[in-house]
N, C-alpha and C positions, 0 to 999 in steps of 0.2 A: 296885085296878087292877094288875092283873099284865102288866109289862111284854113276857114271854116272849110271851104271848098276843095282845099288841100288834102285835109286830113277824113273828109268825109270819106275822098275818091281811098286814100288810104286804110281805113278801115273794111269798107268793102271790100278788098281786093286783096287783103291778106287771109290766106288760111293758117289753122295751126302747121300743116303741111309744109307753109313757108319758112318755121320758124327754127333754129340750128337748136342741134342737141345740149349745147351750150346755154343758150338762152332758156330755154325749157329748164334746164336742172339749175338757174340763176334764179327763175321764176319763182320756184320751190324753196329753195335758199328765202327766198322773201319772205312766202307765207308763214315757214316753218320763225324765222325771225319773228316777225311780226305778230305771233303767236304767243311765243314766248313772252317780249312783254307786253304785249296784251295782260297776258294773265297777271302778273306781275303788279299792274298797276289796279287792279277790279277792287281795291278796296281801296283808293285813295280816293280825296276828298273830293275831288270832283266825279268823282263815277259815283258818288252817292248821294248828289245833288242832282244829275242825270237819273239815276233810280228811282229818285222816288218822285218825279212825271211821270214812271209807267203805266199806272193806273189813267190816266185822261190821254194817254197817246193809245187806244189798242188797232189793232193791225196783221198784216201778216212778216210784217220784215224778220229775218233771223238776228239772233242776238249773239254773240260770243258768251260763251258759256252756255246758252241756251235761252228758249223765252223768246215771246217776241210783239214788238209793238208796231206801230206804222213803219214802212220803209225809212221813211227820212231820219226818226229818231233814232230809229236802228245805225244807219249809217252813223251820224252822229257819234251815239254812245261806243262803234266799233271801233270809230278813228280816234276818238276824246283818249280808248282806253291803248291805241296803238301811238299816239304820240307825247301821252303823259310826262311818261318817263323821260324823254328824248333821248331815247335810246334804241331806235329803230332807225333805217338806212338813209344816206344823203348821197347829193350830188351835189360836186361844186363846178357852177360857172364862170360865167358872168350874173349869174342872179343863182343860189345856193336854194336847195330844195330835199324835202323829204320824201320820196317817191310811192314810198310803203304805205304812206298815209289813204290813197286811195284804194288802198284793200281792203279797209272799212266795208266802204259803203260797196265794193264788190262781194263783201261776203254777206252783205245785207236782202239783196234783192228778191235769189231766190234757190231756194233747198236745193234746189233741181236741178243747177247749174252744171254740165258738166265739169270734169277738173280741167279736159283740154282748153275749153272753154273760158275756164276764169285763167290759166294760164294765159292763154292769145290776150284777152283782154290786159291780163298785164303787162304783158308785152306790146302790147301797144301805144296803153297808157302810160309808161314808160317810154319810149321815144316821141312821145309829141311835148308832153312836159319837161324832156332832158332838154329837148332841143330848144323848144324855147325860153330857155334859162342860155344857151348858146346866144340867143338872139337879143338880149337886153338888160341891164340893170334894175332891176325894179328898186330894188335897196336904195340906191344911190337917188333915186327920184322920189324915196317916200311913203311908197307902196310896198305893201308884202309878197311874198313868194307865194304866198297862197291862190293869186289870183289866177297864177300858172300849175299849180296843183290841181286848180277845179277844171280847167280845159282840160287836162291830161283824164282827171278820173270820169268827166263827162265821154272823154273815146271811149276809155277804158268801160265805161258801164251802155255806150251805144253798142259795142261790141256784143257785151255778154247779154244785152237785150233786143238783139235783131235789129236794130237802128234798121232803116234806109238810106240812102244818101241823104235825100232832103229833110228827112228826120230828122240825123246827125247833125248838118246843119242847124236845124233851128234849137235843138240842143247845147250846142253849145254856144248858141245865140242869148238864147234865155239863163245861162249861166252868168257867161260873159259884162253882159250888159249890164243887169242889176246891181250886179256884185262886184264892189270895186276893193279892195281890202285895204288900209293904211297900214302902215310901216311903226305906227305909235304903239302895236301888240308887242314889239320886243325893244322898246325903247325906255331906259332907266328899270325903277324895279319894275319886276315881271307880276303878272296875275294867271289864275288857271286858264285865261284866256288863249296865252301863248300855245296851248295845247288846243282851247277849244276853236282857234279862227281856222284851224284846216278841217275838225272837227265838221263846221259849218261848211268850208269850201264845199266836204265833199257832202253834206245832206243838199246842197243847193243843187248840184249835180245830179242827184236822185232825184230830184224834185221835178227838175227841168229835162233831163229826160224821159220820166215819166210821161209826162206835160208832153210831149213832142212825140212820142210813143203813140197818143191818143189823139195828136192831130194840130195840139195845138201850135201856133207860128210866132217866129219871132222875128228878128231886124233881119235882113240876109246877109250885111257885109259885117260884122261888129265886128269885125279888126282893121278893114280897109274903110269902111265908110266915112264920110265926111267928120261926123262926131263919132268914128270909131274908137278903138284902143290904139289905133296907132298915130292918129290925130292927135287926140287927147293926151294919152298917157306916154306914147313908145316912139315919139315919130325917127329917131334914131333906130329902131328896131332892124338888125339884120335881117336880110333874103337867105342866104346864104346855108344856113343851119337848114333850110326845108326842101332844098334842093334836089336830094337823093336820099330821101326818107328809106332807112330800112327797119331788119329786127333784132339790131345788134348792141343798140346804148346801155339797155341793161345790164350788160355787159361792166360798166364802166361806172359804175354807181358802186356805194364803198357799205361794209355793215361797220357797227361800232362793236366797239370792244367795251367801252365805257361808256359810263352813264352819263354822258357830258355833251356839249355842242360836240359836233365835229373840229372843226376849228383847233380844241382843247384837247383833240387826241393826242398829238406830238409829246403836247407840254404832260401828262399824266405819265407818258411811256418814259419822258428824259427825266423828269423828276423822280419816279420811283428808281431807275437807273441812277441817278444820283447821288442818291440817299445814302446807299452802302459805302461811298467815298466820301462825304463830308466828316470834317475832325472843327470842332469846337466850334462856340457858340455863333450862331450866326448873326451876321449885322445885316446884309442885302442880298434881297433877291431880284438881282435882272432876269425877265423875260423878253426876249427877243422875237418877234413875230412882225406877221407879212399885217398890209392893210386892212384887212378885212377881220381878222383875228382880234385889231388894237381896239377896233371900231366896234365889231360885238359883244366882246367880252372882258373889257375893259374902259368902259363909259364911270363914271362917277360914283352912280348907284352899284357899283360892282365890287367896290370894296366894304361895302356894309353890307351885304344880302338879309332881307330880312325871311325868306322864304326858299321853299326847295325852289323855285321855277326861275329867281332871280340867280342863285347858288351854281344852276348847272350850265349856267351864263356868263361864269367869274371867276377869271383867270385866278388873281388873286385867291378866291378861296380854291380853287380844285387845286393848285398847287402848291399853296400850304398844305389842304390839306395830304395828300399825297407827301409828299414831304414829312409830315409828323405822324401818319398812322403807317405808311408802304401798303397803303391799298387806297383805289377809287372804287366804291361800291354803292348801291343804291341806301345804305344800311349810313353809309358818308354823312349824307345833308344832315343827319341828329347833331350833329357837331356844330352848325350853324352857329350858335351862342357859346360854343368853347371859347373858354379863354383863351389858350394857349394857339389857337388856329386866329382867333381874332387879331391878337398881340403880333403874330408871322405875317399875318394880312399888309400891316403897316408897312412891316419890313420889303414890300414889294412893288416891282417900277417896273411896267409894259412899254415897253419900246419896238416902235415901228421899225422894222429893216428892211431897206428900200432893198436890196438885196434881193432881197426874201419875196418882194411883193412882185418884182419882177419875174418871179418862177411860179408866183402861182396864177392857175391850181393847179399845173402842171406835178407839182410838188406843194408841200405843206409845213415848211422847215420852222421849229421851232427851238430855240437855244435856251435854257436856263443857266445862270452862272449864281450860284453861291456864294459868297463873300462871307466869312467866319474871321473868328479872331485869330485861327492857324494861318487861313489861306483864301484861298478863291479857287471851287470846283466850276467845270463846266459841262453839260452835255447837251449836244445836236440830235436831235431825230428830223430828218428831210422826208418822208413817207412812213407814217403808223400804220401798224397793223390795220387790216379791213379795208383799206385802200384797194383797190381796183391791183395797182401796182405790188403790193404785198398782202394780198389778199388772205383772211381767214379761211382756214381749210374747212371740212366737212365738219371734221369732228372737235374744231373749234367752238362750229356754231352750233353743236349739241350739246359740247359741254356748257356753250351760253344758256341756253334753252332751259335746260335740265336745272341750271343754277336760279333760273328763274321761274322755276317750277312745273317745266309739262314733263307729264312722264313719257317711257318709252313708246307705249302703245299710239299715242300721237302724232310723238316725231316719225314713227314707220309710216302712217297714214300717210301724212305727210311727203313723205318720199314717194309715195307709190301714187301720188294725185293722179295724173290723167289717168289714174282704173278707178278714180272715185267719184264722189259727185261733191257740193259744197256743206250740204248736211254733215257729211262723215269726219269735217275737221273743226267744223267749229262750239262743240262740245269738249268740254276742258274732261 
């Protein structure tokens, strides 16, 4: 089964026509997120190490906020400034993924795009990358999530650029193959990297469909071939998830509320719930969490953070901090070198709960317990907010927005996309 040939036939043979009323206002939900902190991030340090190559990249690519240099830079700098933060949408598998990341390089390509159109596209790219995060660990073998992000934004950009079948194909051939991503971007302290490796997934994506656009070819099996990805890297890789492709998994992908991994959402909602019941000085903080949670966000490096990107990766500090200020905000990581957040840090022990690991990601349960010289507080949160399951309402995600700086005139755009084209929203 060659998955290339899967998702070609899938692409072609979806209309927006196909796609539920659902999907489409989930769609939007994204971009207007995605937007948000976009903007949010445009002056952090690494969007101003990306700036100043624009002068030796020129081009026609669209830029967020406006401006614009070659396509692939563009995607780049769209997604650098959509994942900075980490605080744009995830999906948890079997291999965990940020799906919004590929609206970069979708709003990159071309002014002209219709909204129905980058809609479909995201709905597309959106079920080929959910699904194959259904189909395999990458984590566990080494390798980044990214490598499943750039398949997904390659549908997603053959879509919005008239692919053909065999186009598609070699599209996502020419992604694929090259580009193999390791698992060392989010391992101990973190660098701007951690932001810039899906950054890259999706300018590779631009790049190679571009490239495939204009004729050029690539492997024909890179997932089934002898030295495919599934040889190589996946030979455990599930059938099953590609079975009965439709245009519904967007559906099922979660926004954040916080500026933090997803994983950390639990633990930010129990701890600020906490907080108003602890009485006297505290001695220990147990954190109770599933597999995946102990492993990402509680590695070594995670109780010294020396930077935002390691911080929003660290159990230990998002729950201190949470715990000593009652808020998790982007405004948070300044505290990094607090004392009084450092000194809580110690006080803090992650512990796997086989329990816990068993439900997910069904569920996402996270327990803090307090221990004080009065007493010992506890609180459970099993589903945070933004979860698929307890999902952020409309006016949640504008007051997110708004907090993060787009004004109204935006977010209505926004809302009203399929009567607009890609020009009319990515101007701050």
């Amino acid at each position: 089964m060659e998955l290339a040939s899967i998702f070609s036939e899938f692409v072609t043979s979806t209309t927006f026509s196909d796609l539920s009323d659902k999907a489409i206002h989930e769609a939007k939900r994204r971009v207007l997120d995605s937007l948000g902190v976009a903007f949010a991030s445009k002056n952090s340090p690494p969007a101003r190490v990306v700036r100043s190559l624009f002068p030796s990249f020129k081009g026609d690519g669209l830029l967020l906020g406006g401006g614009n240099v070659s396509p692939d830079l563009a995607a780049f700098y769209n997604t650098l400034l959509i994942r900075y933060l980490d605080f744009n949408d995830t999906y948890l598998s079997l291999e965990p993924l940020h799906p919004s990341d590929m609206i970069g390089g979708l709003l990159a390509v071309n002014p002209n795009l219709s909204g129905k159109e980058l809609i479909r596209a995201i709905v597309l790219g959106y079920e080929v990358s959910t699904r194959l995060c259904d189909s395999f660990s990458l984590r566990k073998r080494g390798f980044d999530h990214v490598n499943f992000l750039q398949v997904g934004a390659t549908v997603a950009l053959s879509s919005a650029l008239g692919l053909n079948k065999e186009q598609i194909i070699n599209a996502i051939s020419m992604t694929l193959v090259p580009h193999i991503a390791l698992r060392e971007t989010r391992s101990g302290s973190l660098s701007m990297w951690k932001a810039g490796a899906a950054a890259e997934a999706v300018r590779n994506s631009v790049f190679a469909t571009t490239l495939a656009k204009a004729g050029f070819t690539g492997p024909s099996t890179p997932f089934s071939g002898k030295m495919g990805f599934k040889s190589v890297i996946a030979p455990e890789m599930l059938e099953e998830p590609f079975t009965n492709m439709g245009t519904e998994k967007i559906l099922e992908t979660y926004i954040k509320r916080y500026p933090v991994e997803y994983h950390a959402q639990a633990a930010v909602e129990a701890a600020l719930t906490l907080r108003s019941k602890i009485r006297g000085d505290i001695t220990k903080i147990e954190v109770e969490t599933y597999e995946a949670g102990k492993t990402i966000l509680a590695d070594e490096e995670k109780w010294f953070p020396q930077n935002k990107e390691t911080a929003d990766h660290s159990l230990p500090f998002i729950v201190s901090t949470a715990l000593i200020t009652g808020k998790l905000w982007l405004d948070s990581y300044d505290l990094i070198k607090d004392k009084k957040v450092i000194e809580t840090m110690k006080k803090v022990e992650v512990i796997e709960n086989e329990v816990y690991t068993k439900v997910y990601p069904s569920e996402l349960p996270t327990r803090i317990t307090v221990k004080t010289t009065y007493g010992s507080f506890s609180e459970e949160v099993r589903v945070p907010r933004g979860h698929f399951k307890n999902p952020m309402s409309d006016a949640e995600l504008e007051e997110k927005v708004r907090k993060l700086g787009l004004d109204d005139s935006l977010i209505s755009r926004v809302w009203n996309l399929e009567n607009l084209e890609v020009k009319n929203v990515v101007s701050w």
